[in-house]
N, C-alpha and C positions, 0 to 999 in steps of 0.2 A: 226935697220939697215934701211937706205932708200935709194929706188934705184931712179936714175932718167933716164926719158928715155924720148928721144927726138921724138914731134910727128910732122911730117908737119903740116903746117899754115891750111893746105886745109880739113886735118883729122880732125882738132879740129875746122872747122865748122859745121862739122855733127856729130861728137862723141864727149860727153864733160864726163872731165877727168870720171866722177864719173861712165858712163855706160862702159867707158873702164874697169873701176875697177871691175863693178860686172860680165862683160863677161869673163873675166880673172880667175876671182873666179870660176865662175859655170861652167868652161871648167876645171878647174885644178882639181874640185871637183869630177868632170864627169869622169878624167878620173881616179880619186884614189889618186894624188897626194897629196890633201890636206883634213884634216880629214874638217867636216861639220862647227866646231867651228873657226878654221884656215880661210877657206874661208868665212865665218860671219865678220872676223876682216877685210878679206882685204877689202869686199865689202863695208863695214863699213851699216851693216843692220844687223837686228836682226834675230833671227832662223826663225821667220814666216816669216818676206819680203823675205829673202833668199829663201825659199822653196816657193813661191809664182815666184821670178824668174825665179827659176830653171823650176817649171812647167810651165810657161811660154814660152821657150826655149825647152819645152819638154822630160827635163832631168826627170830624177827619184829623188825623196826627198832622198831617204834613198838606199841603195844598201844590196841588200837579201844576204849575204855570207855564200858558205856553212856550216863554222865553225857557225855562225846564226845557221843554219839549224840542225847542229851535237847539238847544246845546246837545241834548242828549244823541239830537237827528247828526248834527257835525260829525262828534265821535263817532259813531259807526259809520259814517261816511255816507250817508243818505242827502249830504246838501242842507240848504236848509229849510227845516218845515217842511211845509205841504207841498213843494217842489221835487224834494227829494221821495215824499210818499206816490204822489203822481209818477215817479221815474218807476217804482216798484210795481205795477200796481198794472 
């Protein structure tokens, strides 16, 4: 699919298409919309430039989610979640 989208004359002498594309990526990525590889394609960079822009811009590379959190607690044998943190604790 490809969309097209019209920029003023004036926009596209200080933004050129391609930094449109990766700020587009790393806000959709930011806010969960697009998984990490998704927004790789649209910005059209690889997983390091990508996470190089994003830190950049200040975003996080990677986003910690509890269900992260509930898996990582299993493997070390803590239970799950905040069960297992209460058992240490």
């Amino acid at each position: 699919m490809t969309l097209t989208l019209n920029v003023p004359d004036d926009v596209l002498k200080r933004v050129s298409e391609q930094e449109m594309r990766v700020e587009l990526a790393c806000r959709l990525f930011d806010s969960q919309r697009l998984t990490k590889f998704e927004a790789c394609e649209l910005a059209g960079m690889s997983r390091e430039e990508f996470d190089a822009a994003l830190k950049v811009r200040n975003l996080p590379v990677m986003r910690y989610t509890e269900e992260m959190f509930r898996e990582d607690m299993r493997h070390v044998g803590g239970g799950a979640g905040e069960q297992g943190m209460e058992a240490r604790n």
